[in-house]
VMD Tcl script that draws the C-alpha trace (Angstrom):
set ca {
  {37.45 -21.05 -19.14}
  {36.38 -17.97 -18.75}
  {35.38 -16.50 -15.12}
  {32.50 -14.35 -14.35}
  {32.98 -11.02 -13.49}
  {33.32 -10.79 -9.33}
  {32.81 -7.99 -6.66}
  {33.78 -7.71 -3.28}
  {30.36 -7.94 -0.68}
  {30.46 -6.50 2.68}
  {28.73 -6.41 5.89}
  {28.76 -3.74 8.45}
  {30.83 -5.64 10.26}
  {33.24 -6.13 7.26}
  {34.15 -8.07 4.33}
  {32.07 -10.92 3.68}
  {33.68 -12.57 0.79}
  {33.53 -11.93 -3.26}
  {30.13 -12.91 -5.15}
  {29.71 -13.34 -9.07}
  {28.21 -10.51 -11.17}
  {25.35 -12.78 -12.59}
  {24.25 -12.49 -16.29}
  {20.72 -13.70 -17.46}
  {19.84 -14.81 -20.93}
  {16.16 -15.14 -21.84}
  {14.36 -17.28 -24.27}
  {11.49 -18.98 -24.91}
  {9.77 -22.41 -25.13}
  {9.12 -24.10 -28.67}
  {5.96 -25.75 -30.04}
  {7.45 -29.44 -28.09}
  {8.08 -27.90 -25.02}
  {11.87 -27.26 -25.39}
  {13.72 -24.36 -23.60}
  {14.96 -22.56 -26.38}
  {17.20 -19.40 -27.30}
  {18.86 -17.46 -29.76}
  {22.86 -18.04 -30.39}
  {25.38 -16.30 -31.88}
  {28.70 -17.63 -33.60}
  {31.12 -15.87 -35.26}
  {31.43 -18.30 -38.29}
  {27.72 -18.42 -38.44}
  {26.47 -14.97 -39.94}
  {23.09 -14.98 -38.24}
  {21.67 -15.52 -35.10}
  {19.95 -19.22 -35.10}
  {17.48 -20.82 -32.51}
  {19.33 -23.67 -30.12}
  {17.69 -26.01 -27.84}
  {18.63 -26.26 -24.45}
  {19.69 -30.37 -24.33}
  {20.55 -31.69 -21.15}
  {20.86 -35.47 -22.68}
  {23.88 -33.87 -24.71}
  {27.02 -33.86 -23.02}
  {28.80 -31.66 -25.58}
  {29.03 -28.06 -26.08}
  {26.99 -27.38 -29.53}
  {25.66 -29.49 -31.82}
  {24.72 -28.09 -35.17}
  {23.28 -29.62 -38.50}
  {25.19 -29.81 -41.62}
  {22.60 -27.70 -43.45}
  {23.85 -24.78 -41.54}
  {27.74 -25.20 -41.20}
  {27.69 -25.96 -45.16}
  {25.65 -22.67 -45.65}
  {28.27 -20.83 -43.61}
  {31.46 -22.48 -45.32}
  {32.62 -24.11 -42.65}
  {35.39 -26.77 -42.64}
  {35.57 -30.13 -40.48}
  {39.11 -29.94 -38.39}
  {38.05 -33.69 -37.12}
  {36.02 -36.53 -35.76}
  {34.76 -36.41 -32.01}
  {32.98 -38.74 -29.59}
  {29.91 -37.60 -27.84}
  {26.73 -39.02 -26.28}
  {22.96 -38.08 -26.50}
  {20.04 -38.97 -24.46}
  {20.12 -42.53 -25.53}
  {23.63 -43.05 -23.97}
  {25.16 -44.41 -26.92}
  {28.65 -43.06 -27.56}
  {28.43 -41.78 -30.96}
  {31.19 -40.93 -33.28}
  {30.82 -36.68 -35.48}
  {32.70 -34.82 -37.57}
  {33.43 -31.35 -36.00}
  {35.36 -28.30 -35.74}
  {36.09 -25.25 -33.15}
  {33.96 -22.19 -33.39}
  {33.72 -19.19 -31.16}
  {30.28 -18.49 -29.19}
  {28.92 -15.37 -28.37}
  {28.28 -16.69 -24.98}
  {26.89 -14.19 -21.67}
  {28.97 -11.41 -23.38}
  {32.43 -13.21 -24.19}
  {33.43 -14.86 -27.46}
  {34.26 -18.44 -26.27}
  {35.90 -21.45 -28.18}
  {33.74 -24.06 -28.20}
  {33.44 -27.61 -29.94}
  {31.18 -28.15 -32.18}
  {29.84 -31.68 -33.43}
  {28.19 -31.99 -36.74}
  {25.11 -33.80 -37.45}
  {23.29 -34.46 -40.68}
  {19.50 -33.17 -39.54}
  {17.77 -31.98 -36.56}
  {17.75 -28.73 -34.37}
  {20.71 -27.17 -33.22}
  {21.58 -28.17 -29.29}
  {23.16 -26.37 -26.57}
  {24.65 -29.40 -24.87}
  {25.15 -29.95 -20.94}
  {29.16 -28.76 -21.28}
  {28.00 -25.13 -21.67}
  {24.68 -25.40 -19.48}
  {26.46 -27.27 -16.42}
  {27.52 -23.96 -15.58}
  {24.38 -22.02 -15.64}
  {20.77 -22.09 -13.49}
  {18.17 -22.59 -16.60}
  {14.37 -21.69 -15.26}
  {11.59 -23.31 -17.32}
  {8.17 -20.91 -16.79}
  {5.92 -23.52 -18.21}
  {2.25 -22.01 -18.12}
  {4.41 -18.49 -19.39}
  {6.38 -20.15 -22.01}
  {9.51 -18.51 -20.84}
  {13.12 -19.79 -20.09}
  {15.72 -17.91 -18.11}
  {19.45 -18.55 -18.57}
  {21.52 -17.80 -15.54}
  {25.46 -17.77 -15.10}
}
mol new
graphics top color blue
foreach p $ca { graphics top sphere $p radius 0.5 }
foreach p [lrange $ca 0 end-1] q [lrange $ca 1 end] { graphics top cylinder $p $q radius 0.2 }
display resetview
């Protein structure tokens, strides 16, 4: 896992501690009301739209449409859960995300349809902000 850049913070009465260098991604919501933003892989040749899924537990869930169109092969089959709570059983394999400025390995589970997910193993470490009436979503690690 890879740590966030850190800096010393002082008082004028001294050292106070060390604080994270925090990073903001921004994105948007879509037509249903799902925070939404643009990811990077570096299997994947272009950017794609993810969903923000806190009822996934996993770190990226993509379609088959688009790992097919990108050549990618399965390395093996993976348990995960979704917002129903029922354990589920996916092919996947391990990519590399373009994620707050570092390429990081991540799992990926494949799916036959839907939207791709960011799941709650990459978000748990982030502060996501939902501007409803604005239509925005901020990203925060």
């Amino acid at each position: 896992r890879s740590e966030s850049p850190q800096y010393d913070v002082r008082s004028r009465n001294g050292w106070l501690g060390r604080a994270a260098i925090m990073s903001t991604r921004e994105g948007w919501l879509d037509s249903h009301d799902r925070p939404s933003l643009f990811l990077r892989m570096e299997e994947i040749p272009d950017q794609f739209p993810a969903i923000g899924d806190t009822g996934y537990n996993g770190y990226l869930w993509l379609s088959r449409g688009l790992v097919e169109m990108a050549r990618i092969e399965m390395v093996g089959r993976a348990k995960y859960t979704m917002l129903d709570n029922i354990e589920r059983d996916g092919a996947y394999f391990d990519g590399h995300l373009f994620w707050f400025g570092q390429l990081r390995e991540v799992r990926v589970i494949v799916g036959a349809i839907g939207d791709p997910l960011i799941g709650t193993t990459l978000l748990r470490e982030c502060l996501l902000e939902v501007d409803f009436p604005a239509r925005t979503v901020k990203l925060t690690r």
